[in-house]
C-alpha positions, 0 to 999 in steps of 0.5 A: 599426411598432406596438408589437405588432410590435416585441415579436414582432420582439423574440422572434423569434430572429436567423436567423444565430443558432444553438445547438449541433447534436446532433453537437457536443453529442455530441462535447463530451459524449465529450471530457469523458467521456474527460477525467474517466475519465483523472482518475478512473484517476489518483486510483485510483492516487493512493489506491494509491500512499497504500497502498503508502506507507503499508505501506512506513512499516507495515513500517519501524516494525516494523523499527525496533521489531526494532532497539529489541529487539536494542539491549535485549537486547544493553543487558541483556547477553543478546546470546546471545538475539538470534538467538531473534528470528528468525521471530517476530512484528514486530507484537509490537515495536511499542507499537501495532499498526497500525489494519490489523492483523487479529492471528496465524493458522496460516495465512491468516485467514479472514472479511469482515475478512481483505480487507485489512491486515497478519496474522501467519502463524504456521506459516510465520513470515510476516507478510503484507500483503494490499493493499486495492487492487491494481491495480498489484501484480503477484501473487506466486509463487502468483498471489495479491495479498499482500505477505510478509516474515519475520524471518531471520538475516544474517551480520555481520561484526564488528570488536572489538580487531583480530579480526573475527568473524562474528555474525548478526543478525536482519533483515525482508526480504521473502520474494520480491521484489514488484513495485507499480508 
């Protein structure tokens, strides 16, 4: 055999050699599809769930910014004052507001910057959440993606000296019950 021979036996692939065929190469193509869909909806929940987590810590900051309030002005001994808490603001108790915060309407705000965060609607004395991703919130009473809670007064029962007397005392509940995830 010379040597130009054994260079082109050399080139010449095997005859049980062989690449893939256009039917494996589609069916590896839609396996992986598939895998990095599922991995891509999962990291959309992820972000969603870093939402949710996040308006949850939103909303007992303003609570415990509501209990800084009462414990001052029952320190300062204007107790009768407690009850004027209801339907304020809970964004005003914080020393910052949060970053999400689009400030106080008479109504929903309106705008490119009304897509998401927290506002504060004055003629119904709500503060609302509008969430920026809601693919597992499920829409309130009026079919709107939205998050409402208000500054109400509950009934206390206290005990002083053996007597128990009923006061009542400001909380931040939600409006209705909301369902995300």
């Amino acid at each position: 055999m010379s040597n130009l021979q054994h260079s082109v036996a050399f080139v010449t692939p095997l005859r049980n050699e062989r690449g893939f065929t256009l039917f494996e190469l589609i069916v590896v193509i839609g396996i992986f599809s598939i895998l990095v869909g599922y991995l891509l909806d999962k990291s959309f929940d992820n972000l969603e769930l870093g939402e949710k987590a996040a308006m949850e810590t939103q909303r007992l900051m303003m609570r415990a910014g509501m209990d800084l309030q009462i414990a001052g002005l029952i320190s300062s001994g204007r107790e009768r004052d407690i009850a004027k808490l209801a339907g304020r603001n809970p964004a005003d108790w914080l020393r910052e507001k949060p970053a999400n915060y689009l400030g106080a309407f008479a109504g929903a705000p309106s705008g490119s910057n009304a897509d998401s965060g927290w506002y504060f609607d004055s003629s119904a004395g709500e503060l609302v959440y509008l969430p920026k991703r809601h693919a597992n919130l499920k829409p309130d009473r009026s079919g709107r993606f939205r998050i409402r809670f208000h500054v109400t007064l509950s009934a206390q029962d206290e005990s002083a000296g053996g007597a128990v007397r009923t006061s009542e005392w400001p909380r931040l509940v939600s409006v209705e019950p909301y369902v995300w995830f």
